[in-house]
ZAMARGU-4260 file (C-alpha; in steps of 0.2 Angstrom, whole numbers, plus 5000, padded with zeros to 4 digits):
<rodrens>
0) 5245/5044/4746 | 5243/5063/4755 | 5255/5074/4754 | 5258/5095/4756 | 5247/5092/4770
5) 5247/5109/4783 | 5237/5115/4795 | 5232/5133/4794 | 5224/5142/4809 | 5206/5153/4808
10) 5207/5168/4814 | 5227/5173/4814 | 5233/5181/4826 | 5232/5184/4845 | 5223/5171/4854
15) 5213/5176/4870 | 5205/5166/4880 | 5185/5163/4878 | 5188/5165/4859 | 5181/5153/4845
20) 5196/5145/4835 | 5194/5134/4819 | 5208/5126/4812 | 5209/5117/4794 | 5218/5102/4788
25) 5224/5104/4769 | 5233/5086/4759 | 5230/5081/4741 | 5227/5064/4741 | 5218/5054/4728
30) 5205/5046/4734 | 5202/5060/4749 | 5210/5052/4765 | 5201/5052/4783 | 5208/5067/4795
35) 5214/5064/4812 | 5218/5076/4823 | 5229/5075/4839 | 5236/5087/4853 | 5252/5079/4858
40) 5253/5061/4857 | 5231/5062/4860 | 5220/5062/4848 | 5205/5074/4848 | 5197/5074/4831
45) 5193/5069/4814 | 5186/5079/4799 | 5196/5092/4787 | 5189/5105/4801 | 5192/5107/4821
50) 5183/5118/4830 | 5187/5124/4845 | 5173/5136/4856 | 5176/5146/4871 | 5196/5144/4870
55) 5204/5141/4888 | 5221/5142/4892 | 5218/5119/4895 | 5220/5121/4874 | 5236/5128/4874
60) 5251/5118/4864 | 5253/5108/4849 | 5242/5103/4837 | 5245/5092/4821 | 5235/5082/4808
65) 5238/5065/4801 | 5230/5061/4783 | 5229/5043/4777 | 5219/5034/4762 | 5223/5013/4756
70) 5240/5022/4747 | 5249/5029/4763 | 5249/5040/4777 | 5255/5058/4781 | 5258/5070/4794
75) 5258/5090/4795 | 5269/5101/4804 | 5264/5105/4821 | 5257/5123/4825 | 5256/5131/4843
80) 5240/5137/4849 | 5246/5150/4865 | 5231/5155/4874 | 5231/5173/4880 | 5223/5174/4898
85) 5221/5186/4913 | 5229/5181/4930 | 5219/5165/4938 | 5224/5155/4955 | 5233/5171/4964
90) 5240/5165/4979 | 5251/5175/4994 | 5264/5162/5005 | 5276/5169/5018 | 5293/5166/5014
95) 5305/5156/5025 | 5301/5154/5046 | 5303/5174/5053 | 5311/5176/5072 | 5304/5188/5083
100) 5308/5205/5079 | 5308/5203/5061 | 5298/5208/5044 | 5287/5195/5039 | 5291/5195/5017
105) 5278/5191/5009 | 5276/5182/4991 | 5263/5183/4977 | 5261/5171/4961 | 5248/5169/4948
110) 5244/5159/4933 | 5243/5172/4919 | 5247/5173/4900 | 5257/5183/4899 | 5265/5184/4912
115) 5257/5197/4927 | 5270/5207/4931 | 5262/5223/4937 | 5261/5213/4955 | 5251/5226/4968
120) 5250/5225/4987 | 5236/5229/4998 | 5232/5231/5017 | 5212/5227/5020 | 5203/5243/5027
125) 5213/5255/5017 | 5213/5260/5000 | 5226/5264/4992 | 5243/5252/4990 | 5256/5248/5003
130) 5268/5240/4991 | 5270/5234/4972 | 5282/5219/4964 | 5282/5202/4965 | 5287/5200/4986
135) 5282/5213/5000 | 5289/5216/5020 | 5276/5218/5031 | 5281/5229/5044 | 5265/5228/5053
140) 5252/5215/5058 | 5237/5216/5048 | 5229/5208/5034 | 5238/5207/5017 | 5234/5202/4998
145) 5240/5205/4981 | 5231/5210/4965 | 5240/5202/4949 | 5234/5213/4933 | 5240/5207/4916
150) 5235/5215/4899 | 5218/5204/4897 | 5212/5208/4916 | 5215/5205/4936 | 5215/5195/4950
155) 5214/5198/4969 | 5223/5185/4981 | 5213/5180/4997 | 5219/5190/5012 | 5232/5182/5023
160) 5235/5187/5042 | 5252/5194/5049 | 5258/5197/5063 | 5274/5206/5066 | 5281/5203/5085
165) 5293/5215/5093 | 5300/5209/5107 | 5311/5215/5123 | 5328/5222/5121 | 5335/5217/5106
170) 5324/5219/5091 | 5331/5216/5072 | 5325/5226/5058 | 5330/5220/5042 | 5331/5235/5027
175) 5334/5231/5008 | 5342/5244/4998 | 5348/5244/4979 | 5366/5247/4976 | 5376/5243/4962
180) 5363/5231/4955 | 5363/5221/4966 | 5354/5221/4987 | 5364/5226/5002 | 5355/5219/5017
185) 5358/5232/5031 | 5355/5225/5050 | 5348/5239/5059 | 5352/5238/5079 | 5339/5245/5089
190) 5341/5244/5108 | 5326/5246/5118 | 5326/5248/5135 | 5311/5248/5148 | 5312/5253/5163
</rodrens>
């Protein structure tokens, strides 16, 4: 029956998205036994060889080989393919309900390998940024969208609309400052008076 059957990955290393991968099954078996290969609990294959073109990030996880002739059957040990890709399906939401008077935060998120953590805010009509990490306070009404860059490339959110209310009287400003690792939230009072 197969045995020392492996799986060994062409080319080594780094993965990126849009590449061309090959892997290759290995058993010694006498006679030669018939190559499954399956992703998961799915099989996807047959053949000693498994090519793979234009790699997505849709390929990514665990890949194994099962050998079998008239004598027995066999499995290999799993291997990983982890797909290296630039930010995809960047998306803004408002987080929470906001009362008038207040700052509007706003959230970005992004599908990206690895993760996109240079996270940049911007305002339409003006070029350079108002802001950078993973949420931003609109202070102002306009239009707002993030850029999510990783190591492989970018990705620009659609814009989304704000609009910041000040109302009559008592109007709430909320300020986030660092201290001691951790935030204070300091509630800033502002009286306005018309006449």
């Amino acid at each position: 029956p197969s045995r020392s059957i492996s799986v060994s990955i062409s080319p080594s290393g780094e993965i990126v998205e849009g590449d061309s991968v090959t892997l290759i099954c290995s058993s010694d078996s006498n006679p030669p036994a018939e190559i499954s290969w399956f992703k998961g609990g799915a099989i996807v294959g047959s053949g000693g060889i498994y090519n793979i073109s234009k790699i997505s990030s849709d390929h990514s996880g665990e890949y194994k080989c099962k050998s079998r002739n008239k004598h027995g059957k066999n499995d290999s040990d799993a291997v990983i393919l982890n797909i290296m890709y630039p930010p995809k399906n960047v998306l803004v939401s408002v987080s929470g309900e906001t009362e008038e008077g207040d700052s509007v935060t706003l959230i970005c998120s992004s599908d990206s390998n690895p993760p996109a953590l240079n996270l940049i805010w911007f305002k339409e009509n003006q070029s350079s940024a108002v802001g950078s990490g993973q949420t931003f306070s609109a202070l102002q009404s306009g239009h707002f969208y993030c850029e999510a860059h990783n190591k492989y490339g970018f990705q620009r959110s659609d814009a989304v609309t704000v609009t910041v209310h000040r109302g009559t009287g008592w109007n709430v400003t909320k300020i986030r400052v660092a201290s001691g690792g951790g935030f204070i939230i300091i509630t800033i009072i502002i009286i306005i008076l018309f006449v």
